[in-house]
C-alpha positions, 0 to 999 in steps of 0.5 A: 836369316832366310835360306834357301830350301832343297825339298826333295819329295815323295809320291805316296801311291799304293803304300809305295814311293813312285817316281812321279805324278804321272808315272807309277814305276816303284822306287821304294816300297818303303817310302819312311826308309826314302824320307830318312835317306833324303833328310841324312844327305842335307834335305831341308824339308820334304814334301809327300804327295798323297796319291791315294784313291779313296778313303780306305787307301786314303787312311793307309797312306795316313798311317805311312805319313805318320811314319814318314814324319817320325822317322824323318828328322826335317819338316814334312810338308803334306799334300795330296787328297785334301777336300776339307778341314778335317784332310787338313787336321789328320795330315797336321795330326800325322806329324807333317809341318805344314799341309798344302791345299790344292788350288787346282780344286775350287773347294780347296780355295773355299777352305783357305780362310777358314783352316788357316785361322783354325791352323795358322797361316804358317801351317797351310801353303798352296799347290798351283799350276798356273800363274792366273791361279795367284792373280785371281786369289792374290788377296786370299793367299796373301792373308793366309797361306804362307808360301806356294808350291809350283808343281808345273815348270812351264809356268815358271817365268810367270810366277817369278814375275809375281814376286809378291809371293815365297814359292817353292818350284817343283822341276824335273831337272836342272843344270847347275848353272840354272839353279844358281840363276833360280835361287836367287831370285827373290821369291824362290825359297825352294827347288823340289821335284825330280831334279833334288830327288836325283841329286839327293846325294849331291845335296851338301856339295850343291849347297857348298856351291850355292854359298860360294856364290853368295846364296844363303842355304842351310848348313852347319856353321861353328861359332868355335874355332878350332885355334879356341880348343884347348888340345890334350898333349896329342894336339886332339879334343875328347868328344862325348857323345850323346843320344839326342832323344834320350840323353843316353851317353853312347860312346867317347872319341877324339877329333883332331882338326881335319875331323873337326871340320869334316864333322861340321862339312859333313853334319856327320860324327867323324872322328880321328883314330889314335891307333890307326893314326887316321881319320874315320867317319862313324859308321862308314863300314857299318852303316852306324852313322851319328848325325850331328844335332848339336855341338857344344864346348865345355866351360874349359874348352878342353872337351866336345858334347856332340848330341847325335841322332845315332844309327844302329849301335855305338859300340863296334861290339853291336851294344846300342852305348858303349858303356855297359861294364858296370864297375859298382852302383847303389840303389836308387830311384830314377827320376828321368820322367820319360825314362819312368814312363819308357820303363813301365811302358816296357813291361806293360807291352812285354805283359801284351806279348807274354801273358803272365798268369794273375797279372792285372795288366793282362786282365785288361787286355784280355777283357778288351778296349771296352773294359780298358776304356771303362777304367780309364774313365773311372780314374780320370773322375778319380783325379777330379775328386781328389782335386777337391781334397786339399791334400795333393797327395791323394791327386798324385796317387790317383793320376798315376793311377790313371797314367797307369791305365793311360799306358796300358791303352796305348799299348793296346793301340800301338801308340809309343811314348816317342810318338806321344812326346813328338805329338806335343813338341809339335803343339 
């Protein structure tokens, strides 16, 4: 099914979120906290505008659109300064879902062609101002750019007549009743601009409205009924919760069916409280919320796991997992591969920041990248001649050698696993 979009934006100047095209008042000089505000009230997708002036403010503002990305759980579409294919690239390589050329510059049309088939059509949308713009390029758009972004509302009635084409209108503001008149028309995928950054907080409440009349939007909807749970003798439902990322089991509570369905309202862990016999919505007083990433039933339909993207701590005793009392344990290797990597990453960084007297890891990095880089070459050529041995074990040794080095290069340049596993999902 095809949803209607709310994309609330960021304009990027100067390392600070500002208000708009044409007026530099600071928001927030922290433009990744933005992104995660608007994506934790419903946004769908976000837009960044790269405001910058020239290269060097132009690569800062890359390095803030990659933390933009990381830390904002909803597509990122990137926009702004892009002259060529390689603008293009850095804003895909940032992390951003789509990037967006410019169609008020005549090197960007010249360009569409050719980073569309490098990229893919559904990575590339095109920024316009005019309606004349999409008649005199119709077939250039149609061929390769998946959907529009209208960033001048004045132009809005004629774009709408051209209904060939999926756009997202930006506009400064909007009565309800408008809204509803624009959405469902057949071409608009989304609203953005200053009309969803105002109402960010209102998100989920314009969406419930939007559905009451017939306008398909993004919300959570539960293929499960709570009438389907088997209740303990309370009449509630345990609820196991887990860290999306890591799989972590951070706590253990019980919904009854108000909380049930204000969870899945809300996209939002809430709770019932058996000893103070109410509702409670996690992280309310502390800011600790649990944003609902998936929820599943156990094969006896007796019990909830929630798969949460967690805010701060899980437990009320400020530990990140409430489960921390060990009662008893054996020895034994672990076999999570990412937990591995997080572990020996973990005290490569720690050798960074506290040297430790003979240490190997603490060679490198006080001979530096050139010496850092020496090795890592050294032990990729390492893997390809043992490939050659038919024994596979002297292969294992030798890529753990070179998955050793590898960590130690990232440490070095400030790169984490997460970043690096986000990288490839994205692939």
């Amino acid at each position: 099914m095809s949803y209607k979009r709310f994309i609330p934006c960021i304009y990027l100047y100067k390392g600070n979120a500002i208000k708009g095209f044409r007026d530099n008042t600071i928001i927030d000089t922290n433009p990744a906290a933005l992104g995660k505000f608007y994506s934790d009230n419903n946004a769908d997708e976000l837009i960044v505008y790269d405001m910058s002036e020239g290269d060097a403010e132009h690569e800062e503002a890359l390095d803030i659109i990659k933390t933009i990305c990381n830390e904002t759980e909803i597509p990122v579409i990137g926009a702004g300064n892009v002259k060529r294919m390689e603008d293009i690239k850095k804003l895909l390589y940032a992390g951003c879902k789509k990037a967006a050329l410019n169609y008020s510059k005549p090197g960007n049309v010249e360009i569409t062609e050719e980073v569309s088939l490098k990229f893919g059509k559904d990575k590339i949308v095109a920024c316009v101002t005019e309606a004349d713009t999409i008649t005199r390029n119709e077939e250039l758009l149609e061929a390769y750019v998946s959907e529009l972004i209208l960033v001048r509302e004045k132009e809005l009635k004629d774009v709408i007549a051209l209904s060939r084409f999926p756009v997202i209108v930006s506009i400064p503001e909007v009565s309800l009743d408008k809204l509803l008149e624009l959405l469902e028309k057949d071409n608009i995928c989304g609203i953005s601009g200053h009309a969803i950054n105002e109402n960010a907080k209102e998100l989920l409440a314009i969406k419930a409205l939007c559905q009451s009349n017939g306008i398909a939007v993004n919300t959570f909807d539960a293929a499960v009924r709570w009438e389907e749970f088997k209740l303990n003798s309370d009449g509630h439902v345990p609820v196991i919760v887990q860290d999306y990322k890591t799989d972590e089991v951070l706590m253990m509570a019980y919904m009854n069916e108000e909380a049930y369905r204000t969870t899945i309202k809300t996209g939002r862990m809430t709770y019932y409280s058996r000893s103070r016999q109410e509702l409670w919505i996690k992280g309310e007083t502390s800011g600790h919320y649990q944003y609902v990433k998936s929820l599943t039933a156990d094969c006896d339909m007796d019990t909830i796991l929630a798969r949460v993207s967690q805010i701060g701590a899980a437990c009320h005793t400020g530990a990140h997992s409430c489960f921390f009392n060990e009662i008893m344990g054996k020895e034994y290797n672990a076999s999570n591969p990412l937990r591995v990597f997080e572990q020996v990453f973990d005290v490569i960084k720690d050798r960074k920041e506290h040297p430790k007297e003979g240490s190997y890891t603490n060679y490198l990095f006080d001979k530096g990248l050139d010496k850092i880089l020496k090795k890592l070459g050294e032990e990729a050529t390492e893997i390809v001649i043992a490939a050659k041995n038919p024994n596979a074990n002297e292969v294992k040794y030798e890529i753990s050698d070179f998955l050793y080095h590898m960590m130690v290069l990232m440490a070095e340049k400030n790169i984490t696993w997460e970043e690096i596993t986000t990288e490839l999902a994205q692939r």
